[in-house]
N, C-alpha and C positions, 0 to 999 in steps of 0.2 A: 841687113849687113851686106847681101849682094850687089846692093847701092852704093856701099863703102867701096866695095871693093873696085868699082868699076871707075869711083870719082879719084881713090888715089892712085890706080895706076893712068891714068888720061894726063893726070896733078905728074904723077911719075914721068910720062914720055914727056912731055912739055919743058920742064922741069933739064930733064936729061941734054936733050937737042937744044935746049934755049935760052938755057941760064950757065955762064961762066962758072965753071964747077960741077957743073951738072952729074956727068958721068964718076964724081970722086965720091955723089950722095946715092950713087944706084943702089950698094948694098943696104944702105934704109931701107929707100923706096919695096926692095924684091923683101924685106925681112917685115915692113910693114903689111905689103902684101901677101905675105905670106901666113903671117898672125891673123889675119881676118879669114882666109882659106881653110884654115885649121880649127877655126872657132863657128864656122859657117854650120856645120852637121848640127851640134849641139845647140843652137838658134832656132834651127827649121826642124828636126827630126827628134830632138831632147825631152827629157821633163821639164818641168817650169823652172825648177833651181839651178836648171845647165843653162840656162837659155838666159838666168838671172846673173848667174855667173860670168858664162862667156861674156856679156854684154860690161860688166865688169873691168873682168882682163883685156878686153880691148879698145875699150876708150882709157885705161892706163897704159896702154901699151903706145895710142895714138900719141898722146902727153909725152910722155918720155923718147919716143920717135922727133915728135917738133923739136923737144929740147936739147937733142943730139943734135939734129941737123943746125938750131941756131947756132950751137956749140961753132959748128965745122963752118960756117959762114956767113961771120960775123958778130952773131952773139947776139945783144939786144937790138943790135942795129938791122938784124936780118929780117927779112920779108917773114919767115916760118914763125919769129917769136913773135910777130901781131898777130898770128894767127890761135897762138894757145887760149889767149882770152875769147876765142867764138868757139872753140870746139865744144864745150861746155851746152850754149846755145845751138847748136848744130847738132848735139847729140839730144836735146831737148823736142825738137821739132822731128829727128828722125825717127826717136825708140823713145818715145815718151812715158815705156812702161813702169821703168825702174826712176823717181825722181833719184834716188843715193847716186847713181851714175854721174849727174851732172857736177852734182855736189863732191866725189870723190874726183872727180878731175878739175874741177875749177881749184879743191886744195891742192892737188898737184903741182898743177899749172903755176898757182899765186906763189907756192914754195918754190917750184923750179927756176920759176922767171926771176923772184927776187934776187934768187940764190947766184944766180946767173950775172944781174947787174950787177951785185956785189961784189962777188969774184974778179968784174969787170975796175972796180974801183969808181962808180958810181955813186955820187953823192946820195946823203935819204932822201932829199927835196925834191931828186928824180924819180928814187922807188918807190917812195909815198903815191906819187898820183897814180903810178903804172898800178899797183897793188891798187889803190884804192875802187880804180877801173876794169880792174880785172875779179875783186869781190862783187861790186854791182854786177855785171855782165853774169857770174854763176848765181847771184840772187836772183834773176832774171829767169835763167834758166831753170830754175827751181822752182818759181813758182809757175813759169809755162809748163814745165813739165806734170806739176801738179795738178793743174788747172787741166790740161789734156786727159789723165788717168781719169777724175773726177766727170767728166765728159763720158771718156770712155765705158766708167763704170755705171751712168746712168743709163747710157744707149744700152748698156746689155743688160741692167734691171727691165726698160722697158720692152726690150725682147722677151722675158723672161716670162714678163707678169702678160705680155700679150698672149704667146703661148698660153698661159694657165688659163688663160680668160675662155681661147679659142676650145680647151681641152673642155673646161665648163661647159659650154655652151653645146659643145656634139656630145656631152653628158647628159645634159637636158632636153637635146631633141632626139636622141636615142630612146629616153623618158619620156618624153612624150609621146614620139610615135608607137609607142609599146600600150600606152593608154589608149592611143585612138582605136591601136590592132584589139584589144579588151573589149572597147565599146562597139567595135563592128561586131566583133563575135557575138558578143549577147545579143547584139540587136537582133542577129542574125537567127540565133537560140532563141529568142521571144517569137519569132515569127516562126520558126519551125513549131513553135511550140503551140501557138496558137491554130495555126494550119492543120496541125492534129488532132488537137485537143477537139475540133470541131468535130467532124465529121467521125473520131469515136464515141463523142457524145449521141449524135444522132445514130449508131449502128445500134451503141447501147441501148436507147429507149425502144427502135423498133424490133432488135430483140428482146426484150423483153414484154413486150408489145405482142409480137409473134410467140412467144414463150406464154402468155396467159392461153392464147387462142387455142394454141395446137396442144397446150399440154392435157386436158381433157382428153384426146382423142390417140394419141400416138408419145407413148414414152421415149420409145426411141429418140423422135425426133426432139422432143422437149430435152434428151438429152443435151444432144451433139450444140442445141441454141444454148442450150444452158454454158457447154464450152466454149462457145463461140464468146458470150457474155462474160465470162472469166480472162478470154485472151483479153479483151477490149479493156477490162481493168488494170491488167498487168502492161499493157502500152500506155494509159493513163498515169498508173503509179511510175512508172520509168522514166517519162518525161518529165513528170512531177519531181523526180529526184534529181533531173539532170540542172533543171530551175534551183532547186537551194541547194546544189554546189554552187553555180555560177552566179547567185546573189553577194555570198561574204566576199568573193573576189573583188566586183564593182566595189563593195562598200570600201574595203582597202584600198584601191585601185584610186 
């Protein structure tokens, strides 16, 4: 809409300094531009139904702006009233969002302009084609307009479904990297596990080993080996239990 604005007032100075009359259509021009100003907040800053609305009120407001001014000069013969038949199309290409927009101005327009010639004392052999010219052109604009949304609305499905794709996929390598951190661990468990397992095996036999020898001779010390032979099992059984927790994992995993 800030494009509007900036086309009718440029249309406006031109218009003013350059056209016979110019300065007697300024109040249009400043009330036109003044209706896009007003409707500018709810466009850019609104919820969707302000933004549906204003978009609305100001291509009805554009229509009936045109057909004032052809009113004050000249009528169907003016430059402004070949222009109702494109605003339709114009509003098509610019805010493609709402198609009702173009559609709500082309019946405008097609009623104003008849309405206009009429008033004029214009044969129907004239209004016939103008009308007939001026429904094609908002059928136009109707289906551009349609034809754009539809566009529109595929490019942001397939933003949507990219996203969800992207979210997948750091879902799944999130998942995996958690599996790989699983199988280092155990790996890591297997080997500690092994690394131990070894060398209390081997203290085990040559206490006990030493435990036949010495126990004949010195209880005492057949004691303290006899401890010594109990800690070795209780490192044995602890590693042993640390192995079947960390098997069901893997298995789920």
């Amino acid at each position: 809409m800030l494009a509007g604005v900036g086309a009718i007032a440029l249309v406006g100075a031109v218009d003013m300094f350059g056209s016979p009359g110019g300065t007697a259509r300024l109040p249009l021009w400043a009330a036109w531009v003044a209706c896009f100003l007003f409707l500018l907040p709810f466009q850019t800053r609104g919820p969707s139904w302000a933004a549906v609305v204003s978009g609305a009120v100001a291509g009805t407001w554009s229509m009936l702006t045109l057909l004032a001014m052809s009113w004050v000069s000249g009528g169907s013969h003016s430059i402004f009233f070949l222009i109702l038949m494109m605003i339709p199309l114009m509003t098509a290409l610019v805010a493609p969002n709402d198609p009702a927009d173009p559609v709500l101005q082309g019946i405008l327009g097609l009623t104003g302009g008849g309405t206009l010639m009429h008033l004029e004392g214009r044969p129907w052999f004239e209004i016939l084609p103008w009308a007939t010219l001026a429904g094609i052109a908002t059928c136009f604009a109707l289906v551009a307009s349609i034809g754009s949304r539809r566009r529109q609305d595929a490019l942001l499905r397939s933003e949507r479904e990219r996203a969800e794709t992207i979210a997948r996929l750091a879902t799944a390598e999130r998942a995996r990297a958690e599996i790989e951190r699983w199988a280092v661990l155990g790996q890591m468990a297997d080997r500690v596990a092994h690394d131990v397992n070894s060398p209390l095996a081997s203290i085990g036999s040559n206490l006990r080993f030493v435990q036949d020898e010495v126990g004949r001779v010195n209880d005492e010390v057949a004691n303290a080996i006899k401890d010594g032979i109990e800690c070795a099992e209780r490192i044995r059984a602890i590693v042993a239990g640390l192995q079947a927790q960390r098997l069901p994992r893997d298995r789920s995993d």
